[in-house]
C-alpha positions as CSV (number, residue, x, y, z in Angstrom):
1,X,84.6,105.4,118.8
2,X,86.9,102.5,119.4
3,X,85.1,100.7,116.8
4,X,86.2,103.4,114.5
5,X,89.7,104.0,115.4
6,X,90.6,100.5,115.5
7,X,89.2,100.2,111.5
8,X,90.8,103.4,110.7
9,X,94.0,102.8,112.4
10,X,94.1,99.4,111.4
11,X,93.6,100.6,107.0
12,X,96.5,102.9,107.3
13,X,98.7,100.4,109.2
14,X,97.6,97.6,106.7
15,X,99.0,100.5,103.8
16,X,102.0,101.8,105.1
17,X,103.7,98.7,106.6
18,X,103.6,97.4,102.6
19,X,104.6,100.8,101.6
20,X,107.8,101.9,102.8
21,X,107.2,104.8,104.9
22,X,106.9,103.5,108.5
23,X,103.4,102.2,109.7
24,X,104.2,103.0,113.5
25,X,104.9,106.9,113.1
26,X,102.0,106.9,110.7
27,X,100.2,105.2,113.4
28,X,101.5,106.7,116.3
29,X,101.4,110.4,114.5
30,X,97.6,109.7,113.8
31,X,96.6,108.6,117.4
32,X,98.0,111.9,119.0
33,X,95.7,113.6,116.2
34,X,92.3,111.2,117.1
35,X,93.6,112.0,120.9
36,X,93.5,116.0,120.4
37,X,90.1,115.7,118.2
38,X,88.4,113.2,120.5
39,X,89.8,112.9,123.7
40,X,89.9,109.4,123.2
41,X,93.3,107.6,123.5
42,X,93.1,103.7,121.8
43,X,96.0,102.9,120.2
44,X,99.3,102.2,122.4
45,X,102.7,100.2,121.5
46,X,101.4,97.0,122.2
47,X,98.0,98.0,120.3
48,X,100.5,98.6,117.0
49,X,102.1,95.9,117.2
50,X,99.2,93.3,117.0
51,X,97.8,95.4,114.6
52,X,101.1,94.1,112.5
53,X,99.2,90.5,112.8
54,X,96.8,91.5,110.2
55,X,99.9,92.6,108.1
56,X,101.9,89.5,108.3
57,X,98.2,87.7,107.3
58,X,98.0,89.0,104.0
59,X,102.3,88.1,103.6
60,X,101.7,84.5,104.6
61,X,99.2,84.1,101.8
62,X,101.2,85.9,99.8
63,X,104.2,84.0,100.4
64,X,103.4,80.3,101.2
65,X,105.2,78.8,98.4
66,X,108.3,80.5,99.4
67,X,107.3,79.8,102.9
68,X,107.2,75.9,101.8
69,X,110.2,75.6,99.9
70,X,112.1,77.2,102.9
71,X,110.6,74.6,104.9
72,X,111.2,71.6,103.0
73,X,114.6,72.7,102.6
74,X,115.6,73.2,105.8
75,X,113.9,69.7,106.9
76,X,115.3,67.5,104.1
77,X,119.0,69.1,104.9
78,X,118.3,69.0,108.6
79,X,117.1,65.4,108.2
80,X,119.8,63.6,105.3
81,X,122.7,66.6,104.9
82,X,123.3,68.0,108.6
83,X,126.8,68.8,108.2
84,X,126.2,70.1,104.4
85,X,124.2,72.9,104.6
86,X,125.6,75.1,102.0
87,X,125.2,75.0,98.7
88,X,123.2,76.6,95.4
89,X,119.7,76.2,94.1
90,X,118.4,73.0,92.8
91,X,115.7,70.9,92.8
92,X,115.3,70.1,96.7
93,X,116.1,73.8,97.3
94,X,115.1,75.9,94.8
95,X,116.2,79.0,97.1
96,X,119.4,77.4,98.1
97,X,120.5,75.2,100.4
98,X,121.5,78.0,102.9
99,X,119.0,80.1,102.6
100,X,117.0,78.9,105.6
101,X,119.8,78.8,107.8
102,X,121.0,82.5,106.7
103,X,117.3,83.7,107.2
104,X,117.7,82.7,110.9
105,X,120.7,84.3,111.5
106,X,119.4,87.7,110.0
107,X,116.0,87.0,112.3
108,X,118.3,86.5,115.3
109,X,120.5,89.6,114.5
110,X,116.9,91.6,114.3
111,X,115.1,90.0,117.1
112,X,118.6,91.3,119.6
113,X,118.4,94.6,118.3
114,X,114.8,94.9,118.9
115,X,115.1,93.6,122.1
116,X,117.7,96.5,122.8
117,X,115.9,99.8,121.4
118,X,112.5,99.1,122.5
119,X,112.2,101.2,125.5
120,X,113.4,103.6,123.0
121,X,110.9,102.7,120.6
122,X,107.7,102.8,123.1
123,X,109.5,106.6,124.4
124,X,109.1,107.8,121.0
125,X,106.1,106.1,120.1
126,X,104.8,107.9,123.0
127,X,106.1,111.3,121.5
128,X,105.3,111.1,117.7
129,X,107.1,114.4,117.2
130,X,110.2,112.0,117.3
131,X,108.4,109.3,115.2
132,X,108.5,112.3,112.7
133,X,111.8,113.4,113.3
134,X,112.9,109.6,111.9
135,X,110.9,109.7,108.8
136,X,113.6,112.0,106.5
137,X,116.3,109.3,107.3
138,X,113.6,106.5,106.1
139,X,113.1,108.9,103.0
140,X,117.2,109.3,102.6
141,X,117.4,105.6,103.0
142,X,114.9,105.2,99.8
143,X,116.4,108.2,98.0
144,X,120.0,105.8,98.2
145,X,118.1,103.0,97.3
146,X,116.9,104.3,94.3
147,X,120.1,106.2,93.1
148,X,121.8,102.8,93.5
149,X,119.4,101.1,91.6
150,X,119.7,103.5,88.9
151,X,123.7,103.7,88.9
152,X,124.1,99.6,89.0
153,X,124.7,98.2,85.3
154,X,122.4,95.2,85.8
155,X,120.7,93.3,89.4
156,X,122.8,90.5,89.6
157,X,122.0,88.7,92.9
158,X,118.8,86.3,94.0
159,X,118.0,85.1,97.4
160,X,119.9,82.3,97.0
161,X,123.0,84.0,95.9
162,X,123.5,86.2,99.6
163,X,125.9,85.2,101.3
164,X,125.5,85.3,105.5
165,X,127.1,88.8,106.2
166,X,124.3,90.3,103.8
167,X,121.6,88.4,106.1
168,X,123.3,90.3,108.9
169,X,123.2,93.7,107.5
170,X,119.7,93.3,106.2
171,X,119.0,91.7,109.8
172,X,120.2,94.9,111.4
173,X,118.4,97.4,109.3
174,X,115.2,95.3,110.3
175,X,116.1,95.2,113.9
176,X,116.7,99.3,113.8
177,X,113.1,100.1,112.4
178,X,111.9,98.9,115.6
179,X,112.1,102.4,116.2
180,X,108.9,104.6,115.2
181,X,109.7,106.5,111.8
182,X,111.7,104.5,110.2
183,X,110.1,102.1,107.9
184,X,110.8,97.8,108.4
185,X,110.1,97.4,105.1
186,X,112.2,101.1,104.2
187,X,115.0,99.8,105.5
188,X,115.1,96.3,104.5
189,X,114.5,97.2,101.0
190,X,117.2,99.5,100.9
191,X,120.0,96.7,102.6
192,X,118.8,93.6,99.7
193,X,118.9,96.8,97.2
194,X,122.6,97.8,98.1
195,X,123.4,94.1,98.3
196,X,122.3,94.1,94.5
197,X,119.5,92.0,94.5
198,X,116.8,92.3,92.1
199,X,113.8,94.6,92.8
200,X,111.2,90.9,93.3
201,X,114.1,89.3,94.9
202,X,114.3,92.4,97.6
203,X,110.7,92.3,98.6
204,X,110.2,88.5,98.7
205,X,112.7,88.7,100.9
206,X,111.3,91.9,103.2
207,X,108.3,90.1,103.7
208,X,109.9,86.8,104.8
209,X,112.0,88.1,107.3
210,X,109.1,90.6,108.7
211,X,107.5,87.1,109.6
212,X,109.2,86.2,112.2
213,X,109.6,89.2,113.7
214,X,106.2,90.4,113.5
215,X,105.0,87.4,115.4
216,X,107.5,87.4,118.1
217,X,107.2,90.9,118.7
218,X,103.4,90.0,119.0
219,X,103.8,87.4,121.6
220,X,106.5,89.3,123.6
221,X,103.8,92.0,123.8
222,X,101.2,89.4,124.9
223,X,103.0,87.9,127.6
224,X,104.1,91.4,128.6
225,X,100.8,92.7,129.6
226,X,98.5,89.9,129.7
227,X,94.8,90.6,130.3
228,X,91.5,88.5,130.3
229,X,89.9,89.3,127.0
230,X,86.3,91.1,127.3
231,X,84.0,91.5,123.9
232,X,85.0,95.4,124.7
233,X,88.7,95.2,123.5
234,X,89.0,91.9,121.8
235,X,86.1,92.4,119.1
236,X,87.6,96.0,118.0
237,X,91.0,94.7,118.0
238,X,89.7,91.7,115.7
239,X,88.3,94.3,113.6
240,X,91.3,96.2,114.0
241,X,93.4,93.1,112.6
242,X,90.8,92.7,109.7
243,X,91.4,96.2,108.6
244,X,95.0,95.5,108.7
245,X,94.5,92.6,107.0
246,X,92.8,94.7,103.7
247,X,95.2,97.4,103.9
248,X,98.1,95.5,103.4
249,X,96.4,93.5,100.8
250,X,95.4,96.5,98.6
251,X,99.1,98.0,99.0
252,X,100.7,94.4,98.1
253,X,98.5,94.6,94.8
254,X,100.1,97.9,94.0
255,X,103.8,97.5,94.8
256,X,103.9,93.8,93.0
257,X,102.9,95.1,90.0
258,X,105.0,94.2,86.9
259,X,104.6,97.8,85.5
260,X,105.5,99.2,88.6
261,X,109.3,100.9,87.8
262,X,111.4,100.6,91.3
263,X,113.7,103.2,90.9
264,X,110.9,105.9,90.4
265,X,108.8,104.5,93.2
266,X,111.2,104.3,95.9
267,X,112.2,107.8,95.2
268,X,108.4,109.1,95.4
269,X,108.5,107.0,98.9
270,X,111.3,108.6,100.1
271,X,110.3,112.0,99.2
272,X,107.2,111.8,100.8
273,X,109.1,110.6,103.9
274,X,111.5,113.6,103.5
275,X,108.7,116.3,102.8
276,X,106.2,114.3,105.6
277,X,108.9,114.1,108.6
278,X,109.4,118.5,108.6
279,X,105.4,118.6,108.4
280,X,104.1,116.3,110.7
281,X,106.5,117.6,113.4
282,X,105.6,121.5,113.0
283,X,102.1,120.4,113.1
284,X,102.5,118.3,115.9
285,X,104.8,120.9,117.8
286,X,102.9,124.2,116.9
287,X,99.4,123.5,115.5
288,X,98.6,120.7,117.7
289,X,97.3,120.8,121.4
C-alpha cells in the first residue's frame, strides 16, 4: 500500500503544484481520506515536501535557459560590474541586469516568512479541515487575478522591467502559501498579475522563484528529521518523486499552451478553489470518520 499511495499522492501533487489550486491541501485532504479507507497513514509534512522535488524536476528542464541567463548574468556583473548592478536588458543580460539580484531578495523575503508560519503550516497540515478552509482565499486570489487581467488595457511589464518592491510582494505571497490551502503558484501568479506582467512573463517567473524555495524547504526537512535510508521508505518515495515528476509535466503542457486564454483559466481555478474549500471541509467534518 505504500507503493500505491506514494504514486498516487505523488500524480496529484505533480498536477496541482502546476495548477494553482494548492498541492499541500490537495495532498494533505487526500491522506486523511487514504487514512479513513485504509488505516494506513504515509504521507506527513516532510513526506510533501520532498514530494515537491519531483515538481521542481520537471521546472528545471523546463526553465534552464532562463536558469542560464540568470546565471551568466549574475557572474559576468558579479565578476566585471560589482558596483553596477542595475540596469535593462541586453545582450549579456537578456532578463536584466537586476534581475538576479531582485530574485534573491524575493527568495529571502519567502524563505523568512516560511521559516515563521511553519509550525502553523505542519498544525494545519495535520488538520486538513483547515487546509480546506484556505482554499476559497486561493480561489478569491485567482478570481482578482483574473478580473485584473481582464480590466487592464494592455500587459505592459516583463521580468526585467520589476522593480525590487514587486520581488518583495511576490516574495511574500510565496512565503504565505507555506501554509496548506493556499496555492505557491496561486499566489505568486496573482502578485506578477497585479504587478502587470504578461501572462508568460508571470509564470516564468512562478516557477523560478518556487526553485529555490522548494529545495531549501527540502533540505531544512532533511536535516530536520534525518534517518538512515532503508529500500522500505527510500524506493516508494523515489517512486513517489517520479510520479511527481509526471504530474507536473503533463500540467506544464497544459497551462503553457498558446491557446490557453489566462483570464478564463484563472477564473475556472479559482472557482474550483471557491466551490472545493466549503466541500472538502463538510466532508471532512461530517461525512468523514
Amino acid at each position: 500500500m505504500l507503493w500505491v499511495s506514494q504514486l498516487i499522492f505523488g500524480l496529484v501533487q505533480g498536477l496541482t503544484e502546476v495548477f494553482p489550486i494548492s498541492s499541500s491541501a490537495h495532498t494533505a485532504i487526500g491522506q486523511a481520506l487514504w487514512e479513513a479507507f485504509s488505516g494506513q497513514s504515509t504521507v506527513t509534512f516532510s513526506t510533501s515536501v520532498f514530494l515537491h522535488l519531483g515538481t521542481s524536476l520537471v521546472i528545471v528542464f523546463v526553465c534552464q535557459r532562463d536558469l542560464f541567463l540568470l546565471c551568466r548574468s549574475a557572474t559576468h556583473t558579479v565578476l566585471h560590474h560589482p558596483l553596477r548592478w542595475k540596469g535593462g536588458p541586453t545582450k549579456e543580460h537578456p532578463l536584466g541586469q537586476q534581475t538576479p539580484f531582485y530574485m534573491s531578495l524575493g527568495v529571502l523575503i519567502t524563505g523568512v516568512i516560511g521559516l515563521v508560519l511553519k509550525r502553523a503550516a505542519v498544525d494545519v497540515f495535520s488538520r486538513p479541515h483547515w487546509a480546506a478552509v484556505f482554499l476559497p482565499i486561493s480561489g478569491l486570489c485567482l478570481l482578482t487575478a483574473s478580473w485584473h487581467i481582464r480590466s487592464r488595457s494592455k500587459a505592459i511589464r516583463g521580468i526585467a522591467d520589476l522593480e525590487w518592491w514587486h520581488y518583495v510582494v511576490i516574495g511574500a505571497a510565496q512565503g504565505l502559501a507555506v501554509i496548506p490551502g493556499l496555492s505557491r503558484f496561486g499566489l505568486t501568479l496573482t502578485a506578477g498579475l497585479l504587478c502587470d506582467l504578461a501572462w508568460y512573463q508571470a509564470l516564468r517567473l512562478s516557477f523560478l522563484l518556487s526553485l529555490p524555495t522548494v529545495l531549501a524547504g527540502a533540505g531544512l526537512e532533511l536535516s530536520y528529521a534525518y534517518r538512515v535510508p532503508t529500500s522500505e521508505t527510500v524506493l516508494p518515495t523515489i517512486l513517489g518523486v517520479a510520479s511527481a515528476a509526471l504530474g507536473a509535466w503533463m500540467a506544464i503542457q497544459v497551462i503553457r499552451r498558446e491557446d490557453l486564454h489566462a483570464q478564463r483559466a484563472l477564473a475556472h481555478f479559482g472557482a474550483y478553489c471557491l466551490a472545493a474549500g466549503p466541500f472538502y471541509f463538510l466532508f471532512l467534518h461530517y461525512l468523514g470518520p
